[in-house]
Backbone as CSV, one residue per row, in Angstrom:
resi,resn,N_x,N_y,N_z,CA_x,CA_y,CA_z,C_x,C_y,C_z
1,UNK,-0.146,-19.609,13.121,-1.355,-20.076,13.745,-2.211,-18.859,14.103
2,UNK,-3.499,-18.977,13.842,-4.451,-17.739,14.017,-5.325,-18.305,15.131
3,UNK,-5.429,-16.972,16.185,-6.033,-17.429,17.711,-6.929,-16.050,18.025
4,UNK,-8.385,-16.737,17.952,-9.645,-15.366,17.848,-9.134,-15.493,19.344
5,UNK,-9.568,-13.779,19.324,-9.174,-13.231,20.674,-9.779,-12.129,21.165
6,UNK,-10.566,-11.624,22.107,-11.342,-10.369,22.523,-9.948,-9.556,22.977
7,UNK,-9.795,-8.659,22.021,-8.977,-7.651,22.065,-8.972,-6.325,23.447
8,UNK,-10.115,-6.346,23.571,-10.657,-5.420,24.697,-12.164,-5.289,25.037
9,UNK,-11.992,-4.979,26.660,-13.280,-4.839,26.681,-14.269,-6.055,27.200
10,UNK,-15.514,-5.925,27.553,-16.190,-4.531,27.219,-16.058,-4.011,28.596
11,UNK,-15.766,-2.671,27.973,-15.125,-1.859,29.115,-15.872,-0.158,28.920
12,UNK,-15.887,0.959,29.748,-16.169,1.632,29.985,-15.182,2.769,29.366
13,UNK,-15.400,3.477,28.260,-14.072,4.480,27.813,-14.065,6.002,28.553
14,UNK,-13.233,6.449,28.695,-13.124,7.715,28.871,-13.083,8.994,28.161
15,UNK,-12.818,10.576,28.628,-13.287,11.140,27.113,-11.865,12.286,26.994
16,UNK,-10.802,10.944,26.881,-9.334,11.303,26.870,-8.996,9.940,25.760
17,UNK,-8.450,10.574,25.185,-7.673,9.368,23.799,-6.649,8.234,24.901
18,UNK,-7.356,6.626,24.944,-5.918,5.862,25.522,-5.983,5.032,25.124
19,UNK,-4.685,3.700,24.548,-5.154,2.895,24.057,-5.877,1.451,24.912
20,UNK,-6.306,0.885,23.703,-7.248,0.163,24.153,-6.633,-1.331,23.968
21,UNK,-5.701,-1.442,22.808,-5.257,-2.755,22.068,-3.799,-2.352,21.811
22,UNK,-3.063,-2.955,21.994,-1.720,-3.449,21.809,-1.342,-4.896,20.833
23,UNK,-0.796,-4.505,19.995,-0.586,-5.952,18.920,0.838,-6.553,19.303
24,UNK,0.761,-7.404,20.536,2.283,-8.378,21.423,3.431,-8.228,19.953
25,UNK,4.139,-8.444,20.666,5.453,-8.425,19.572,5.233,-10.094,19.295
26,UNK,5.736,-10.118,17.925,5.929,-11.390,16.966,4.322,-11.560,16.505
27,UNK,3.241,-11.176,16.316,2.122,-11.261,16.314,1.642,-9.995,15.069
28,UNK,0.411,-10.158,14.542,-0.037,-9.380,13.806,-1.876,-9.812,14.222
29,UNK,-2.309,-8.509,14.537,-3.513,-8.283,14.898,-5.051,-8.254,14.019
30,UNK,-5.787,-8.407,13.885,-6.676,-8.726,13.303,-8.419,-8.232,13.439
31,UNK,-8.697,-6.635,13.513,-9.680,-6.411,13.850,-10.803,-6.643,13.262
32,UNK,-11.939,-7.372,13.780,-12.914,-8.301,13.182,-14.261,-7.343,13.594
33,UNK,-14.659,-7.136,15.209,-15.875,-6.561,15.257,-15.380,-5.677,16.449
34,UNK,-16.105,-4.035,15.920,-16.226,-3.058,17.055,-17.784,-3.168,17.610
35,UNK,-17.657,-3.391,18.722,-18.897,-3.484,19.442,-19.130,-2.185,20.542
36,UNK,-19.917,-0.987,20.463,-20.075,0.198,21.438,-21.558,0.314,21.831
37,UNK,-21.659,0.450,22.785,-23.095,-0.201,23.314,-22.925,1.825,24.459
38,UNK,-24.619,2.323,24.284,-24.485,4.118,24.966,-26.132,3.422,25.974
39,UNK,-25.411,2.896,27.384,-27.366,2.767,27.540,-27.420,3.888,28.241
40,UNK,-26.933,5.196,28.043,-27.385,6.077,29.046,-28.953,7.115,27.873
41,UNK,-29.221,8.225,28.095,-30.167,8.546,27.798,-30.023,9.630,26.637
42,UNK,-28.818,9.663,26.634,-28.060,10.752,25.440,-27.173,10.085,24.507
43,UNK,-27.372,11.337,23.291,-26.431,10.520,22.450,-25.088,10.871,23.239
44,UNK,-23.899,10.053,23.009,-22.672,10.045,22.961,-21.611,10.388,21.555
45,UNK,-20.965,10.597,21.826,-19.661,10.596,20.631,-18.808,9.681,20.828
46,UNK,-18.627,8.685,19.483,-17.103,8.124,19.756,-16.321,8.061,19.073
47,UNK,-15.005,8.255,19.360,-14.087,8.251,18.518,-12.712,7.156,18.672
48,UNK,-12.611,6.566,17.645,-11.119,5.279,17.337,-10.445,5.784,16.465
49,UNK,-9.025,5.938,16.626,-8.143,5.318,15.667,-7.190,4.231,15.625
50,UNK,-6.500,3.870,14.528,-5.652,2.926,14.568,-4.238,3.513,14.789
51,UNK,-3.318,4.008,16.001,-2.568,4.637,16.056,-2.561,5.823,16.571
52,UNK,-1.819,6.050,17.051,-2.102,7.314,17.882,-3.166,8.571,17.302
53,UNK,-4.083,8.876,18.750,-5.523,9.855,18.079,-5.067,10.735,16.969
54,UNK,-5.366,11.278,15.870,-4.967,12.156,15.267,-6.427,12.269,13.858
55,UNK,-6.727,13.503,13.300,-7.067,13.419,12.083,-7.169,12.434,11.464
56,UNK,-5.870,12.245,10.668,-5.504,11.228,9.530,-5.680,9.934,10.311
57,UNK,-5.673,9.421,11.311,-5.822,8.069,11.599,-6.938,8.091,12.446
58,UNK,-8.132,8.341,12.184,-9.388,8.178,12.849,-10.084,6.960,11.691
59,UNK,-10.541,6.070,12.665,-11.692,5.577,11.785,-13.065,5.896,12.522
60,UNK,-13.476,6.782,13.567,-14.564,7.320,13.359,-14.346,8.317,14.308
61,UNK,-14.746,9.674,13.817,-14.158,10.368,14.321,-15.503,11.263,14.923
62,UNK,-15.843,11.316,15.946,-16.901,12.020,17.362,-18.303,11.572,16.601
63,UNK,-18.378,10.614,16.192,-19.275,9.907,15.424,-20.823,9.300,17.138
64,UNK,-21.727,10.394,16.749,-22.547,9.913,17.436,-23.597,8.656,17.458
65,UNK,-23.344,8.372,18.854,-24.402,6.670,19.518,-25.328,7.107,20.207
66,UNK,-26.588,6.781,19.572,-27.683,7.224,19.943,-28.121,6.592,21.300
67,UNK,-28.871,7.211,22.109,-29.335,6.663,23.325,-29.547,5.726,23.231
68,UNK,-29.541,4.794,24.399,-29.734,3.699,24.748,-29.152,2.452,23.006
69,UNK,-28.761,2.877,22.727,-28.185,2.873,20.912,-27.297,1.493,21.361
70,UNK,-26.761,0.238,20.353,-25.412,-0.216,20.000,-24.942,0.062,18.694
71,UNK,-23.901,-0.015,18.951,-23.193,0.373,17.441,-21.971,-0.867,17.229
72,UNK,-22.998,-1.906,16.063,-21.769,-3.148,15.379,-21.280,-2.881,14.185
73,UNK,-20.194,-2.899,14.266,-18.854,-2.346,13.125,-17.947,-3.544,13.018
74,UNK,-18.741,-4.485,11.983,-18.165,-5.407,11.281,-16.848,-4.889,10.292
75,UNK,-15.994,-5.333,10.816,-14.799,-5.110,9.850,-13.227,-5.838,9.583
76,UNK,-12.239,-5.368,8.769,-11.269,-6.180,8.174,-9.810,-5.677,8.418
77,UNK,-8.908,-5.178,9.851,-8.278,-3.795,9.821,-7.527,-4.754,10.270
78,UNK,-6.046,-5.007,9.371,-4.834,-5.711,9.587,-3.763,-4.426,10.863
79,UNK,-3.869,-4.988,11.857,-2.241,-4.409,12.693,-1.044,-4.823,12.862
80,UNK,0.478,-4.200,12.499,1.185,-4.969,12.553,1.679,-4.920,14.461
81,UNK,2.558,-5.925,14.244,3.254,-5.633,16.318,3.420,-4.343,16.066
82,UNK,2.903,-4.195,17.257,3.492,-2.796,18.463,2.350,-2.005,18.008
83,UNK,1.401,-1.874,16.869,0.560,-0.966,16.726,-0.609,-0.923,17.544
84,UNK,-1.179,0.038,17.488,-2.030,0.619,18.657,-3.342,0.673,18.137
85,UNK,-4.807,0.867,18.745,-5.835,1.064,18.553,-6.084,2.228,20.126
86,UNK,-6.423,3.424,19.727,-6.833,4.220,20.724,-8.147,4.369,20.286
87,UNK,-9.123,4.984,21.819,-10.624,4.982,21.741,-10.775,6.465,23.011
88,UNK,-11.721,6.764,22.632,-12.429,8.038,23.470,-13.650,8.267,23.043
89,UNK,-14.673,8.795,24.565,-15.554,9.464,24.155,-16.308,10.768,24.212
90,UNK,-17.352,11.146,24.088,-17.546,12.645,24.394,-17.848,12.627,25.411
91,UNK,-18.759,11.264,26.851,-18.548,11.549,28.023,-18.048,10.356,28.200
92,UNK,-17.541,10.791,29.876,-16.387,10.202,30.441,-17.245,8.964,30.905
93,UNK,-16.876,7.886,30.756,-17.376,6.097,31.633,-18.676,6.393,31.382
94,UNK,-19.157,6.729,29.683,-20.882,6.144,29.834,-20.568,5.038,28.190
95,UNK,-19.840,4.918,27.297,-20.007,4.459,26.350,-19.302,3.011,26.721
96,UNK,-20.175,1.287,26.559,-19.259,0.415,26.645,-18.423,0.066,25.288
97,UNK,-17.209,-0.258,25.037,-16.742,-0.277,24.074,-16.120,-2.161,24.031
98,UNK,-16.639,-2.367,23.022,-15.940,-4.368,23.032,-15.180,-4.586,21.606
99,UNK,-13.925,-5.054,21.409,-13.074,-4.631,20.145,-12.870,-6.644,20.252
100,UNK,-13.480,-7.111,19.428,-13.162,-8.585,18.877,-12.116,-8.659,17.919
101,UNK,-11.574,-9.734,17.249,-10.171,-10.019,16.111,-10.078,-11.535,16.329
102,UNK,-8.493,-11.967,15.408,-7.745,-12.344,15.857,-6.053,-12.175,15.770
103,UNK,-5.808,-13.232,16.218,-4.035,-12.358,16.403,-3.690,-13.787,15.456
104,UNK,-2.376,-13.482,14.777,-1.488,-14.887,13.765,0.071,-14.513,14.966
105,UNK,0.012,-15.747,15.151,1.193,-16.073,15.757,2.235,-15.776,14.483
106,UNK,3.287,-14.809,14.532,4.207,-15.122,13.275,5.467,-15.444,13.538
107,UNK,6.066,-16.343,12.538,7.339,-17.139,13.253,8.748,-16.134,12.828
């Protein structure tokens, strides 16, 4: 059974890698829309990966949001349980970050 679900958010990130999404055990995760909204007056940087912060697992990596900017990131990113989505930004509690999906119940 598949159950849309606001994964996180919208919440305020920090500019330390933590995660944001947890995929429950017996479940497989389903990332549908990144939503990052900067209303301050500067650009920002943000950065996600799927799995702990690193290089190789960034999907955007210090990728600047223009002032007062949103940034919608329609997309298709299968997680299995226990995997992670971490988020950070270049400043601390100015970028809102909203991570939509859904989760499949698996038997």
């Amino acid at each position: 059974m598949r159950v849309a679900k606001r994964m996180h958010g919208p919440a305020q990130i920090s500019n330390a890698a933590a995660t944001k999404y947890t995929v429950p055990a017996n479940r497989r995760g389903i990332v549908r829309h990144v939503h990052i909204q900067n209303p301050s007056g500067a650009t920002v940087t943000f950065t996600m990966s799927i799995g702990n912060d690193a290089a190789g697992t960034r999907l955007f990596d210090a990728f600047g949001v223009g002032a007062n900017q949103v940034l919608d990131h329609w997309c298709y990113y299968i997680l299995e349980a226990a995997e992670i989505i971490q988020a950070l930004a270049g400043t601390t509690n100015v970028l809102v970050l909203t991570i939509d999906g859904d989760e499949d119940v698996l038997s």
